[in-house]
Z-matrix of the N, CA and C atoms (Angstrom, degrees):
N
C 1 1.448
C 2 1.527 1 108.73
N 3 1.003 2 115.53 1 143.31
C 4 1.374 3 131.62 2 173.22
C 5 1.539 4 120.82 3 -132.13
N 6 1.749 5 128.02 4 138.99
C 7 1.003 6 142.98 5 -172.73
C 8 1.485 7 116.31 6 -114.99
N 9 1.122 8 111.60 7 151.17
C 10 2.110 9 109.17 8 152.20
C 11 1.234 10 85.72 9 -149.66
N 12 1.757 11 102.96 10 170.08
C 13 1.746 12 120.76 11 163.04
C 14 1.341 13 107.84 12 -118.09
N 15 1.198 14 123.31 13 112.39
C 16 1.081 15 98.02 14 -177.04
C 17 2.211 16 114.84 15 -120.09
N 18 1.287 17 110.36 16 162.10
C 19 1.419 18 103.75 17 -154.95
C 20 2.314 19 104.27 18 -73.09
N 21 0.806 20 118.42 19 152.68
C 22 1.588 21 114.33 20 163.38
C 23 1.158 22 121.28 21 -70.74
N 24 1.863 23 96.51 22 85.99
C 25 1.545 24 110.92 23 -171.93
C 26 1.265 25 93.89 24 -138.39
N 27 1.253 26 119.54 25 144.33
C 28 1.597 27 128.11 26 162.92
C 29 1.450 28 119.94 27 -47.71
N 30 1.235 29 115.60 28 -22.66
C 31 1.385 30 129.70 29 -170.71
C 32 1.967 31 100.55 30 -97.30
N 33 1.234 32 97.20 31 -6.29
C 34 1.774 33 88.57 32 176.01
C 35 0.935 34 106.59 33 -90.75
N 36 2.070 35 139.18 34 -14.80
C 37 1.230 36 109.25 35 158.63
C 38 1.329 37 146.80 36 -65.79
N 39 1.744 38 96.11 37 -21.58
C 40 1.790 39 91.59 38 152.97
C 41 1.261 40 145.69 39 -75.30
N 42 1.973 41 98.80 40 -7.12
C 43 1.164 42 86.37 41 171.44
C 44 1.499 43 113.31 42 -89.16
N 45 1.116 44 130.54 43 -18.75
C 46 1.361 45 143.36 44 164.59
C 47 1.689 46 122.75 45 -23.66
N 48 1.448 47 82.50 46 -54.89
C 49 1.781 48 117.63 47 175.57
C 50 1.666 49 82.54 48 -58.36
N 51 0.887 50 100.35 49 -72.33
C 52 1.953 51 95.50 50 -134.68
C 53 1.852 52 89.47 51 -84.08
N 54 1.459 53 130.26 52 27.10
C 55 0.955 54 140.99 53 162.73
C 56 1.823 55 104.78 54 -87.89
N 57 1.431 56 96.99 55 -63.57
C 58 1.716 57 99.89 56 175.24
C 59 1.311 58 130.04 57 -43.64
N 60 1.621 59 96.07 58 -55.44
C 61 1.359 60 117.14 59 154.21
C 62 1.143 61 128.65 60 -19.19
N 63 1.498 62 120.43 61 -63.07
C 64 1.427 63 112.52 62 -167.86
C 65 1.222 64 99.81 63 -102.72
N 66 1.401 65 124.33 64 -4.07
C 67 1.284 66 111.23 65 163.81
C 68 1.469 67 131.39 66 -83.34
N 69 1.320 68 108.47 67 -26.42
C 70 1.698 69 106.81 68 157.26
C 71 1.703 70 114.53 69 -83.18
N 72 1.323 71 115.84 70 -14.84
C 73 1.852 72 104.44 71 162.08
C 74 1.613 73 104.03 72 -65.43
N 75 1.569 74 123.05 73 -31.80
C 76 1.652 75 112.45 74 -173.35
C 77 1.248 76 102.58 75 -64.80
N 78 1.561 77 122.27 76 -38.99
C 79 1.200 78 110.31 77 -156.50
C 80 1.812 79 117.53 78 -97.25
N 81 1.459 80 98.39 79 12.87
C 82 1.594 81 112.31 80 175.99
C 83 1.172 82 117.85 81 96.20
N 84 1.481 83 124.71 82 -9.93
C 85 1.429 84 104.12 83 172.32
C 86 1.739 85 131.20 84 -101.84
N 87 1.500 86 88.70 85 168.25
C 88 1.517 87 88.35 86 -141.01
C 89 1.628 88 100.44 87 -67.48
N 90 1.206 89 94.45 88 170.45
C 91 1.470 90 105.72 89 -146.49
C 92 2.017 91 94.91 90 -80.52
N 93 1.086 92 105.24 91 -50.42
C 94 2.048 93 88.00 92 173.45
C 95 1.092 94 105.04 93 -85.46
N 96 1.255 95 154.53 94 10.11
C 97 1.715 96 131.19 95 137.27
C 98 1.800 97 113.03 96 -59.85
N 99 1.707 98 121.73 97 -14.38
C 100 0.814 99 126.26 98 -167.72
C 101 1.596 100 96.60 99 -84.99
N 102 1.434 101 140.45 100 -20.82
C 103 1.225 102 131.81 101 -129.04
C 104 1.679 103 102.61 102 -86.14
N 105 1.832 104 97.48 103 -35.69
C 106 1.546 105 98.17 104 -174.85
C 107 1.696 106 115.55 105 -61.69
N 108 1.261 107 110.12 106 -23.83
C 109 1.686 108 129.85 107 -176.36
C 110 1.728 109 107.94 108 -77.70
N 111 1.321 110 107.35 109 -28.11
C 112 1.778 111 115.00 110 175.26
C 113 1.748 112 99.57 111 -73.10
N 114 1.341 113 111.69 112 -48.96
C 115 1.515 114 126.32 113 -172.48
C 116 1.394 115 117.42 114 -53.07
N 117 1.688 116 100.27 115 -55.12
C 118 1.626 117 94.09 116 173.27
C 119 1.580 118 125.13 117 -106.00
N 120 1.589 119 98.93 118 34.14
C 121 1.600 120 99.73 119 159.98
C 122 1.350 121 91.79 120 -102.96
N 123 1.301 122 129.60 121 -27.07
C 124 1.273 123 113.57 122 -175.77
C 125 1.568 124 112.12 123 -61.92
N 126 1.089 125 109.74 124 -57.98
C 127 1.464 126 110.35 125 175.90
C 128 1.615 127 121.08 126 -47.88
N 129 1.412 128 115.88 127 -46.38
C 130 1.833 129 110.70 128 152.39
C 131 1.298 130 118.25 129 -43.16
N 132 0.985 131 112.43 130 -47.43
C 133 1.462 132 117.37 131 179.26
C 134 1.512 133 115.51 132 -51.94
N 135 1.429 134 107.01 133 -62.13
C 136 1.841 135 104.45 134 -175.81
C 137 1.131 136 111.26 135 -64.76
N 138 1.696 137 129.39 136 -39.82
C 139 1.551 138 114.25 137 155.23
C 140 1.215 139 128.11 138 -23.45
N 141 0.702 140 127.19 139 -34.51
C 142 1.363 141 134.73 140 -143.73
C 143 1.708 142 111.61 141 -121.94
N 144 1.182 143 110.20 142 -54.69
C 145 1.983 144 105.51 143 131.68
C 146 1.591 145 119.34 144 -40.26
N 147 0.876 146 115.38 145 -73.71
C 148 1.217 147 121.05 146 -179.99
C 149 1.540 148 131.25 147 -31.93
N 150 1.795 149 96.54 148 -51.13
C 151 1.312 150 109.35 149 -155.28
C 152 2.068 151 98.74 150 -114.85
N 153 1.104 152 108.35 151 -30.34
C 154 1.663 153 110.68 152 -150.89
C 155 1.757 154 99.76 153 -97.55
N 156 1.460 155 106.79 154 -43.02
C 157 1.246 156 117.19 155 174.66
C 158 1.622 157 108.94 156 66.19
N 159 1.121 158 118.74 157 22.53
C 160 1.293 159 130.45 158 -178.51
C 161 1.674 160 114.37 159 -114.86
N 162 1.167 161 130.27 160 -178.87
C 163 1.796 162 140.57 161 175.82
C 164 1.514 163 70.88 162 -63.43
N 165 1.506 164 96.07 163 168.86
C 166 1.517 165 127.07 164 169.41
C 167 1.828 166 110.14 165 -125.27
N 168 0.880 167 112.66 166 109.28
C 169 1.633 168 100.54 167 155.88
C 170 1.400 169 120.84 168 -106.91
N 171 1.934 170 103.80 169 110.48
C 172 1.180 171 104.56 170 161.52
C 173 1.648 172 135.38 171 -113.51
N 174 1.218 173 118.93 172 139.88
C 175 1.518 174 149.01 173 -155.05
C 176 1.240 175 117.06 174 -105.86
N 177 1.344 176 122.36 175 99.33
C 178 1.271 177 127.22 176 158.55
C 179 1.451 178 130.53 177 -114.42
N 180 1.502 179 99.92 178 120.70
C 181 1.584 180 95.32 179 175.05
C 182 1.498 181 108.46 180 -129.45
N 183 1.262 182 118.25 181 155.65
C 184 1.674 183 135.75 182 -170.04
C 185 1.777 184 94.98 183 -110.86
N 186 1.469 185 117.50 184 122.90
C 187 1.397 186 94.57 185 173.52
C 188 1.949 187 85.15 186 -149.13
N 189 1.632 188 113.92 187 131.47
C 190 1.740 189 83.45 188 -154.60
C 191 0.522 190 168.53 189 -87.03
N 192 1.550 191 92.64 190 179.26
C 193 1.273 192 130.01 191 -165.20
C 194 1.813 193 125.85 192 45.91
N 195 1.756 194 96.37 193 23.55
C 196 1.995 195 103.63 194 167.54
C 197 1.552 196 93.87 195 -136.37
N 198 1.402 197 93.68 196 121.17
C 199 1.369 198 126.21 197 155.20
C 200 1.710 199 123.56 198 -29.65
N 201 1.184 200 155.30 199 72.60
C 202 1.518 201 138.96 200 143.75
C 203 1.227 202 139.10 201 -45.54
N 204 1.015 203 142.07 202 73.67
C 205 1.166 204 157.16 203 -169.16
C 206 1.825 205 105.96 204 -65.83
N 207 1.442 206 143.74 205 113.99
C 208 1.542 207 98.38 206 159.78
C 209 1.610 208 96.93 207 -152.26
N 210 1.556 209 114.29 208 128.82
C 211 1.565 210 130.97 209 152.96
C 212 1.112 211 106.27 210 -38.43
N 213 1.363 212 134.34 211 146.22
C 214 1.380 213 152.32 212 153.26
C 215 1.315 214 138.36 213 -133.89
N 216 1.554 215 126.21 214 64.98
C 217 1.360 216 133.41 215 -144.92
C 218 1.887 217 105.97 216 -112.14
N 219 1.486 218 127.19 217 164.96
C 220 1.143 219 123.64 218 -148.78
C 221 1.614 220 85.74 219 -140.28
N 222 1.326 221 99.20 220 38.30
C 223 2.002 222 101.81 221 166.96
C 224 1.461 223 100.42 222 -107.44
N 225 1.434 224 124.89 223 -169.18
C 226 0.983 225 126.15 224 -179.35
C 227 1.597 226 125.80 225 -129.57
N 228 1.116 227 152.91 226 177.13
C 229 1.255 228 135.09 227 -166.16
C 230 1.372 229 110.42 228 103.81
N 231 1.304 230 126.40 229 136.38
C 232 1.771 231 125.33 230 156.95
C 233 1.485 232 122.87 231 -67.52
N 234 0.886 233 134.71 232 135.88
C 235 1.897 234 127.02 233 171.44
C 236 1.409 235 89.85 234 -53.66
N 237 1.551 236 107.36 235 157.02
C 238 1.522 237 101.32 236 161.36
C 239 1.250 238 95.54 237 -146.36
N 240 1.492 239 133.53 238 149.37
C 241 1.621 240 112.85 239 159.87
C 242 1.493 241 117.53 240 -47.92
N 243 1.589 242 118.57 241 159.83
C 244 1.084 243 118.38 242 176.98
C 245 1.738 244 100.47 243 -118.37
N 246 1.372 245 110.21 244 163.89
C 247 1.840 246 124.43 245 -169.00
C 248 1.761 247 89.20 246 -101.51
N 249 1.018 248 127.61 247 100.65
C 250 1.514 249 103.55 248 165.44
C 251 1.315 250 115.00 249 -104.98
N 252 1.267 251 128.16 250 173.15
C 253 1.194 252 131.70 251 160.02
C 254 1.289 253 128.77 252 -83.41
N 255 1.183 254 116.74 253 178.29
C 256 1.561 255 105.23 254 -152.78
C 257 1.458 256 115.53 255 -60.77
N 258 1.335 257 112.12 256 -30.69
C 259 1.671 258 120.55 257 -139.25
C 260 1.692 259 78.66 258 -124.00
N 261 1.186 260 121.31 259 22.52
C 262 1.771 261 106.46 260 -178.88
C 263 1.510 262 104.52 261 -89.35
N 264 0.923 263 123.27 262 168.47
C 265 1.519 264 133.64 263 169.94
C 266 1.187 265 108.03 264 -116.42
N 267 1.379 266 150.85 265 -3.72
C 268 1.271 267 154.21 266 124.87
C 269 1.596 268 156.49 267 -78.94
N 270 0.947 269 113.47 268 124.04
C 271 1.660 270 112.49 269 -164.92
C 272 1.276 271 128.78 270 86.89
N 273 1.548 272 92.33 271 43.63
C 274 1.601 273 120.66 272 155.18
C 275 1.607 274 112.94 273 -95.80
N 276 1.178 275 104.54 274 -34.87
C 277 1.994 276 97.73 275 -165.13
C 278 1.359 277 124.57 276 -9.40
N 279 1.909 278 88.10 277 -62.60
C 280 1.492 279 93.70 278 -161.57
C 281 1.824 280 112.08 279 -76.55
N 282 1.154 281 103.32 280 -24.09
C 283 1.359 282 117.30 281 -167.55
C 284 1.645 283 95.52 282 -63.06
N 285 1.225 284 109.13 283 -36.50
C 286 1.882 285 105.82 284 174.37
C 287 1.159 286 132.78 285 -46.89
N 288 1.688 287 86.09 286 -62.43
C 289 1.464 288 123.02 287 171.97
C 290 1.775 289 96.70 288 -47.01
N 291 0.788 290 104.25 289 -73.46
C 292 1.884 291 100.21 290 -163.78
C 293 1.426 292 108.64 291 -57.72
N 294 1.559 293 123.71 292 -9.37
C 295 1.803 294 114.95 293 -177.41
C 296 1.122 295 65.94 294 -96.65
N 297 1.597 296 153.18 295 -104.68
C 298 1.427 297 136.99 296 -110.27
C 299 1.366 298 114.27 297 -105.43
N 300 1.537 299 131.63 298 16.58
C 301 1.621 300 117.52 299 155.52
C 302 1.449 301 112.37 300 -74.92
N 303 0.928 302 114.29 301 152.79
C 304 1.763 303 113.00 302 158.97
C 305 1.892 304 106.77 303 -67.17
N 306 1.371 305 124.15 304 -27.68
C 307 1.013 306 127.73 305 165.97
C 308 1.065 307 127.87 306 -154.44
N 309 1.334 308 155.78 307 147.75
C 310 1.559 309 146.81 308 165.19
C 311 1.094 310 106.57 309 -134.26
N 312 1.834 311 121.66 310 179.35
C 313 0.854 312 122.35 311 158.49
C 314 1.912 313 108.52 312 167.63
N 315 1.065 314 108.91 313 -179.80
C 316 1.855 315 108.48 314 -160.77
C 317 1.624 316 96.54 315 -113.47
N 318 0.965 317 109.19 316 155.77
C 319 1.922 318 135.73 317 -178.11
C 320 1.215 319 115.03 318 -118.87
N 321 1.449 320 143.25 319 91.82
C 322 1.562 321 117.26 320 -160.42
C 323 1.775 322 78.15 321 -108.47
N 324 1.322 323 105.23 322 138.61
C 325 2.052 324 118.40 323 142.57
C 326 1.157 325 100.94 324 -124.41
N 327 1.278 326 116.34 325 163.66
C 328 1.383 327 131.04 326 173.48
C 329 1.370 328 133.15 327 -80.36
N 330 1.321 329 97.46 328 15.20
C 331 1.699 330 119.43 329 169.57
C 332 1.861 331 104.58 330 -122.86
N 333 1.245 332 139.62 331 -18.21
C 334 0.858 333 141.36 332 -139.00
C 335 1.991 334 120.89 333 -179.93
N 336 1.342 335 117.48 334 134.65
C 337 1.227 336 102.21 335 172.78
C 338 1.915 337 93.71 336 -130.01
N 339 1.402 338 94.49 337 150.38
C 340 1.706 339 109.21 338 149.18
C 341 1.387 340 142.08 339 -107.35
N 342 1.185 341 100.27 340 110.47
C 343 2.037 342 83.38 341 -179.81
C 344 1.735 343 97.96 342 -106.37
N 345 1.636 344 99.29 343 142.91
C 346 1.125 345 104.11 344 -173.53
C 347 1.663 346 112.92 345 -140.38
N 348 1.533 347 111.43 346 158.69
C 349 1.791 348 88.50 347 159.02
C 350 1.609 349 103.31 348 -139.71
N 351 1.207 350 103.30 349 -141.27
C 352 1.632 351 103.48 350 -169.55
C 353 1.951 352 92.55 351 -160.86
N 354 1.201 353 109.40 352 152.70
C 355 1.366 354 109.87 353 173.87
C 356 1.448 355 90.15 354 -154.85
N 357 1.519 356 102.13 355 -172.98
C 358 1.565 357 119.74 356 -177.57
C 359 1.074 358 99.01 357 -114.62
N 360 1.643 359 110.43 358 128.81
C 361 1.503 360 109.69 359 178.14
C 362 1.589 361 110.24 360 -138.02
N 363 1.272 362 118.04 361 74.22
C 364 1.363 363 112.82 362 -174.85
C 365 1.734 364 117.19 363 -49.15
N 366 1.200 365 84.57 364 135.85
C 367 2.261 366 75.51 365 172.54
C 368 1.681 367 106.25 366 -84.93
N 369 0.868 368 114.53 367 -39.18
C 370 1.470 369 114.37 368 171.47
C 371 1.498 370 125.83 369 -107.49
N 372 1.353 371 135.26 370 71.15
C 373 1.606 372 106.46 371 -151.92
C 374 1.361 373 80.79 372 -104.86
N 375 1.466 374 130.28 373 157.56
C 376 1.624 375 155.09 374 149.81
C 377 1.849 376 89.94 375 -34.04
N 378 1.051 377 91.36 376 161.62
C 379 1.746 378 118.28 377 179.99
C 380 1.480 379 105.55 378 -80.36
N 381 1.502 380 117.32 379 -32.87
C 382 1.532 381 101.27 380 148.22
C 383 1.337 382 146.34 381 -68.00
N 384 1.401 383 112.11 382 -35.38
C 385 1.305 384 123.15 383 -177.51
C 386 1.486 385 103.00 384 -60.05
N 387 1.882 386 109.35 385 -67.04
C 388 1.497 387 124.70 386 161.58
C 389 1.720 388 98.94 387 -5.41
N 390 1.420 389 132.62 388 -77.85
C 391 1.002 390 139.07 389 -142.03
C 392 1.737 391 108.59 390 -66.20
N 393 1.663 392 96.39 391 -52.94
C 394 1.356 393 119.71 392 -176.50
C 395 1.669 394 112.15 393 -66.94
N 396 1.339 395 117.09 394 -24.70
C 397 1.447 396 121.38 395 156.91
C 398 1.861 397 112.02 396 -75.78
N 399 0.953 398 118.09 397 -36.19
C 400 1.369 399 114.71 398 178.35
C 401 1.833 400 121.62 399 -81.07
N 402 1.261 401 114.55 400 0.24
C 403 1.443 402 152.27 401 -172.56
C 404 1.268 403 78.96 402 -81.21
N 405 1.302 404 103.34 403 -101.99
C 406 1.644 405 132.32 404 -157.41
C 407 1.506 406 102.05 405 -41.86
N 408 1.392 407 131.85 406 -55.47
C 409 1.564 408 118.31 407 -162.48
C 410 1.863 409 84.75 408 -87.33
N 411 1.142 410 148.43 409 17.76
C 412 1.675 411 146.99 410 156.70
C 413 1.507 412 87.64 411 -71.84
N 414 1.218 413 112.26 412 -65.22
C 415 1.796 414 128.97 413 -157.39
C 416 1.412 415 94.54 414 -64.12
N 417 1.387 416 121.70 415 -58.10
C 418 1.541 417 92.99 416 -176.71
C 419 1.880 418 124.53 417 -92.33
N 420 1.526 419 105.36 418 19.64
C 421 1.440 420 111.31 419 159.18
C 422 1.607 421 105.56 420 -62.74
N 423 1.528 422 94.63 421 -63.88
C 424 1.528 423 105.07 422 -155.91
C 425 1.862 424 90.66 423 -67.21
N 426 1.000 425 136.37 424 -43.47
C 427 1.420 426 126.26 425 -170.64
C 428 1.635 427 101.12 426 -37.85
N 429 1.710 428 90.75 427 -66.37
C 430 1.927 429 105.76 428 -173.69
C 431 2.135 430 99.16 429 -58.89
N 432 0.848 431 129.40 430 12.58
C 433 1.407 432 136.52 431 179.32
C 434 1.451 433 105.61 432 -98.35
N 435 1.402 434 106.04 433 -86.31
C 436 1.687 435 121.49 434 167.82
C 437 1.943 436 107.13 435 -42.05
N 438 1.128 437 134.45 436 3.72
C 439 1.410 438 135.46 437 -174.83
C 440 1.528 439 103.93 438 -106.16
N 441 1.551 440 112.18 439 -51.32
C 442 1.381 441 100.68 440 178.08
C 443 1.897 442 124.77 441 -72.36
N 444 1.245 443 94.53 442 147.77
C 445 1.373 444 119.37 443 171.21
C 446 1.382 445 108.24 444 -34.95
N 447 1.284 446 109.74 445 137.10
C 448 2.046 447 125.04 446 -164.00
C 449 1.847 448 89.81 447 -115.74
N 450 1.149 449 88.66 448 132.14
C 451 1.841 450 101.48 449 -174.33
C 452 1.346 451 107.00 450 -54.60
């Protein structure tokens, strides 16, 4: 398992990114099966800038071969999906998160919430599997693609 804190800055979602990042290069897997897992910490992440305005603690652990990902912020409020309109640039996060985790989901205490998800992240998968994992999060890009609203 691995941790950072990081401050509610626009600039902590990259570090977020390149937190996951090198934490699934330590742990061997290959680096574009990693990409969907960079994507939706990023998106935890700007929530959480966005919304919590508090430190962030984010958490990654590999246990196998599925991904844990989890935000941990000390604002208040539930995540909720957001409805956007077509041309918005906001209030997609969660809607991502839920087409391409294998699972997610929120933690509320009353000091603290987590949003988290889980994916499959083989450290070694065969050149088939590789493929058949890179299939599936294609299939549910374009699903979550073909879903949004056409200008």
């Amino acid at each position: 398992m691995a941790a950072i804190t990081l401050p509610p800055q626009p600039a902590s979602v990259l570090a977020a990114r390149q937190f996951v990042r090198e934490f699934l290069a330590e742990e061997g897997v290959d680096a574009v099966l990693a990409l969907p897992a960079v994507l939706l910490t990023s998106e935890l992440v700007t929530n959480g800038v966005i919304h919590a305005h508090t430190d962030l603690n984010v958490r990654a652990n590999l246990a196998h071969d599925s991904l844990r990902v989890e935000v941990v912020d000390h604002g208040g409020g539930r995540p909720a999906r957001g409805h956007a309109a077509h041309d918005a640039e906001r209030s997609r996060g969660l809607t991502v998160v839920s087409e391409l985790a294998t699972r997610w989901g929120v933690v509320m205490e009353p000091e603290w919430k987590s949003v988290w998800f889980e994916l499959r992240c083989p450290r070694s998968p065969s050149r088939r599997e590789r493929r058949l994992l890179l299939d599936t999060v294609a299939s549910h890009a374009r699903h979550f693609i073909r879903r949004l609203p056409r200008p």
